[in-house]
C-alpha positions in Angstrom: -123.2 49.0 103.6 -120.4 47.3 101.9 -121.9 43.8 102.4 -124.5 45.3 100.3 -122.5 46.9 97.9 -125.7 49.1 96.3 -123.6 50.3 93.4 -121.1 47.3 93.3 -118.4 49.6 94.0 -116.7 47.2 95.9 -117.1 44.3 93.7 -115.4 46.4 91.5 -112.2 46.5 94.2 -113.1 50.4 94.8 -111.9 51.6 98.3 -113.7 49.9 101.0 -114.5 53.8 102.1 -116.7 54.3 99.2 -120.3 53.8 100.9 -119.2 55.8 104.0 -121.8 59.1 103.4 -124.3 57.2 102.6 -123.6 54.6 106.1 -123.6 58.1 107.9 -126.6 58.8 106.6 -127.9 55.5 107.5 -126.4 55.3 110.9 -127.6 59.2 111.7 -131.2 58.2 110.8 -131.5 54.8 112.8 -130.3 56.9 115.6 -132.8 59.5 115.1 -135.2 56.6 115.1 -136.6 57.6 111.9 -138.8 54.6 110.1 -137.4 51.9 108.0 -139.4 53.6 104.9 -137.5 56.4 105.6 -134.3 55.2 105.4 -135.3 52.9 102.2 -136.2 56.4 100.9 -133.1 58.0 102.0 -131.2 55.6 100.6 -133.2 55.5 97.2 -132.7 59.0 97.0 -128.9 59.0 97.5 -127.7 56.2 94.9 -129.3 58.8 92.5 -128.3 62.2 93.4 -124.8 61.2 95.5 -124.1 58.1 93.4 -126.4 58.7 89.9 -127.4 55.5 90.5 -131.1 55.1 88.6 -132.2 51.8 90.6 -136.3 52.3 89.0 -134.4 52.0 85.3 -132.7 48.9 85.7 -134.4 46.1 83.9 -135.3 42.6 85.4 -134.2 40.6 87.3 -131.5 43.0 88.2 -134.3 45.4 89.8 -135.9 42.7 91.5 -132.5 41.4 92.9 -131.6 45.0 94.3 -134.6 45.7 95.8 -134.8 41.8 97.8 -130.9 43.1 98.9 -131.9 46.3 99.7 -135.0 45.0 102.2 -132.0 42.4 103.7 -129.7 45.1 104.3 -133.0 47.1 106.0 -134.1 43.5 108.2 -130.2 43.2 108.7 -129.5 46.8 110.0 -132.7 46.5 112.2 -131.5 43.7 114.0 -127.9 45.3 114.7 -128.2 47.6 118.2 
């Protein structure tokens, strides 16, 4: 999650613990074996209300760049057993 860096927390030099609710969350649904939509939903959800990230209001090309690193970090976290 920090590879990622949704919020760019840790661009920012915030504590490298910053993402770990939302990599719990993460790591409790690919356990659960939920779909990837699902956990691109979860994590949607969570940069808003955990976060107050508003990914849907940020303007181009910075939405198109978040949501090509988001479905990375998805194909990445797939591929990782």
């Amino acid at each position: 999650m920090n590879e990622f860096d949704p919020c760019g927390l840790i661009a920012l030099e915030s504590p490298v613990d910053e993402y770990d609710y939302l990599t719990n969350k993460v790591l409790g649904l690919r356990h659960r074996k939920e779909s990837r939509e699902k956990i691109r939903e979860t994590i949607l959800f969570e940069l808003t209300d955990h976060f107050g990230e508003h990914i849907e209001s940020l303007e181009e090309p910075y939405k198109t760049k978040f949501f090509q690193a988001l479905d990375k970090f998805l194909d990445d976290s797939q591929n990782v057993d």
